[in-house]
N, C-alpha and C positions, 0 to 999 in steps of 0.2 A: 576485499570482495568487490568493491565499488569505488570509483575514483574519477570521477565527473571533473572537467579542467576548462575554462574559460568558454560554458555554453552561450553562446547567443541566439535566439530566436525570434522571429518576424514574424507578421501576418501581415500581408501587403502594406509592406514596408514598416509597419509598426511594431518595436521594439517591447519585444514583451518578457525576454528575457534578457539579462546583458550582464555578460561578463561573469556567471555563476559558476563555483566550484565547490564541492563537497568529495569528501570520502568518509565509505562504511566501511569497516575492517568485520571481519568474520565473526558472527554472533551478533553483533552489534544493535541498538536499536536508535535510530537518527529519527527523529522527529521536526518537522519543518513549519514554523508558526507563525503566521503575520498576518494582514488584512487579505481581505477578499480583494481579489483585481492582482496581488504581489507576484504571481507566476507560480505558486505552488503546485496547483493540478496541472501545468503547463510541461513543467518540469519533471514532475512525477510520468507526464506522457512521453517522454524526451526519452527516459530513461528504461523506459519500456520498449521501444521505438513505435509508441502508436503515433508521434510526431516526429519527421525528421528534426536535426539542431540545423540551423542556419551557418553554424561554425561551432568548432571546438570539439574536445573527445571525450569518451568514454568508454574506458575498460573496466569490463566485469570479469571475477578471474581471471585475468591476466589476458585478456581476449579484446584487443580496440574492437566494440560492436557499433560505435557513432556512425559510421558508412556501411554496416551492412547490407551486399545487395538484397532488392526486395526479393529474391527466390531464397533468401535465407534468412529471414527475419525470423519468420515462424518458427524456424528451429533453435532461433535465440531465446524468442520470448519461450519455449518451453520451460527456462532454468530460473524465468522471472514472472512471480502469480502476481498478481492484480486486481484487489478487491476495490469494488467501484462505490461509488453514493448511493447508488438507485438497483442494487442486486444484480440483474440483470440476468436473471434468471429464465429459462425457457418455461414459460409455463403450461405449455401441453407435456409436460416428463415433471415424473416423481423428485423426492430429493434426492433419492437414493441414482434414479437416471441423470439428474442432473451432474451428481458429481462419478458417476462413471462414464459417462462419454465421451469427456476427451482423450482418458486414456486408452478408450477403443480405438476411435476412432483416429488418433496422433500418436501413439504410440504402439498400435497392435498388440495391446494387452488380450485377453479372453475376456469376455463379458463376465465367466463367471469368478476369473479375477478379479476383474476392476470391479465388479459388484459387491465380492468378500472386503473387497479395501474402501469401497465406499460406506459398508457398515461401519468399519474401524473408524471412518473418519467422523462420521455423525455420534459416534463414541465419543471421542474428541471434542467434540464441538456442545457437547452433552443434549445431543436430539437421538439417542437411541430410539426413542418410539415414534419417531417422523419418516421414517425411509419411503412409507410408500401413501405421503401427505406430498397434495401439490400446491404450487407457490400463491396461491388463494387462498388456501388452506393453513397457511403460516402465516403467524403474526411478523413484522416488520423487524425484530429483533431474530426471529427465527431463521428469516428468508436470509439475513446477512451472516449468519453463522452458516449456514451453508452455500453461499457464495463463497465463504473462508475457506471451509471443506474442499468444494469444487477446486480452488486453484491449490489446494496442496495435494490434488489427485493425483497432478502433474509433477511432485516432489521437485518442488524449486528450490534453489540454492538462495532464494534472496524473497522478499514477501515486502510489497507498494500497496499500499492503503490509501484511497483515496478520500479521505473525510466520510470514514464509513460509517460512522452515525449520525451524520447531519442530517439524515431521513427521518429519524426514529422519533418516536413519541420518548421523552424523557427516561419514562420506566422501564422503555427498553435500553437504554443507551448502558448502563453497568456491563449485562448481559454480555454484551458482544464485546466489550472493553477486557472483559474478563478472560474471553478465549485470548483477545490479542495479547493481553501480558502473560498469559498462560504459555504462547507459543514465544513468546521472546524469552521469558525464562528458563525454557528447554534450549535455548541455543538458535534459534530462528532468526536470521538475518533480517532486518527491517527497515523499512524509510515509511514515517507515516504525517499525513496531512492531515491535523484535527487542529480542534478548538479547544478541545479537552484536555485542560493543562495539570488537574489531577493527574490522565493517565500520563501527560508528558512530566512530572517530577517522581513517579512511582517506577515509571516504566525505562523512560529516552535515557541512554548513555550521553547524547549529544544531544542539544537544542541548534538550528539553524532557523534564527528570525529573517522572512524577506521582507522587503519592502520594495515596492516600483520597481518591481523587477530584478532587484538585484539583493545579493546575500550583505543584512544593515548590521548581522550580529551572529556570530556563533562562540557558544562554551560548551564546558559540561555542563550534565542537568545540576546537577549542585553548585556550580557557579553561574549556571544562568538563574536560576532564583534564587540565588542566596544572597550575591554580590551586589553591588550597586550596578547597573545594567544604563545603555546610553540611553535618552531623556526619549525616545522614540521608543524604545522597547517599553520603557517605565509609562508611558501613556497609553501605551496597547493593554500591558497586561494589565492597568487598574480599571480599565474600560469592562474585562472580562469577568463573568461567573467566577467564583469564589469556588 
């Protein structure tokens, strides 16, 4: 599904990616874990193309999108959703309008389409009784399951989580954890950025730890914590919540 090969990435001149390569095979759930500052969200943008790469490729479905020109990114990103840190939710529209909009308006659904599927989806995400609660009106765990919603309005072939409970008050963090392994175990393609390394041995097929920018360690989840693991990842993880 995903096949990322020797990324590198700058910000006036400074190397913030270097030399990074992964692949997600179909279904898959890839989990990316290392210190803040490592290039995780950077990568995760790269792959999205809300960042150009400075060099290297990436084919999704069999599709090189690394150079996609800008008149067709949009139609890329339609088959790759992106759930952010902070919702990023509209908040003059419902939830129920936040998550049929795009498919109005990007893919010429009917309103009274994308609105029946928007109830499904808040089904999903188990906020049946939120459709026409606005994002003030949701708690912090709420508002990020329907950020989830929103981006599978768009039926992606692939699902980027960017450390989507690092917002949340503790008690919410299960919550949202719950949809995400809920849609990996139907079969939902995934790359996700957390801290939450419960969900990464319950969840991730694959661990990929970065470091300074570049990939220091990848296994499976059963041999990334299971094994003895290099003296850098061994220092991370015992830094971390239990």
């Amino acid at each position: 599904m995903l096949d990322a090969a020797s990324i590198w990435k700058s910000f006036d001149g400074v190397e913030v990616l270097r030399d990074v390569s992964l692949t997600v095979r179909q279904g898959e759930c890839l989990v990316l874990l290392g210190p803040s500052g490592s290039g995780k969200s950077t990568l995760l943008r790269c792959l999205n193309l809300l960042e150009p790469v400075s060099s290297g490729s990436i084919v999704f479905d069999g599709t090189e999108i690394a150079n996609t020109p800008r008149g067709q990114v949009a139609k890329v990103r339609q088959r790759i959703g992106m759930v952010f840190q902070n919702f990023e939710l509209f908040q003059h529209l419902s939830a129920l309008d936040n998550i049929a909009l795009a498919p109005i308006r990007v893919r010429n659904v009917s309103p009274d389409r994308a609105r029946e599927q928007a109830r499904t989806l808040l089904d999903r995400v188990h906020l049946p009784d939120k459709a026409d609660s606005f994002p003030d009106e949701l708690s912090g765990g709420q508002q990020q399951r329907v950020a989830i919603a929103r981006a599978l309005a768009m039926e992606p072939a692939l699902m980027l989580y960017d450390e989507p409970t690092s917002a949340l008050d503790p008690e919410m963090v299960g919550e949202v954890l719950a949809v995400m392994q809920d849609l990996a175990e139907t079969g939902m393609t995934s790359v996700v950025v957390t801290h939450e390394l419960g969900f990464a041995r319950r969840v991730a097929d694959h661990v990929v730890f970065m470091d300074g920018g570049q990939v220091a360690h990848r296994a499976s989840a059963a041999s990334f914590f299971g094994d003895k693991a290099p003296e850098r990842v061994e220092r991370f993880l015992s830094r971390m919540p239990a």
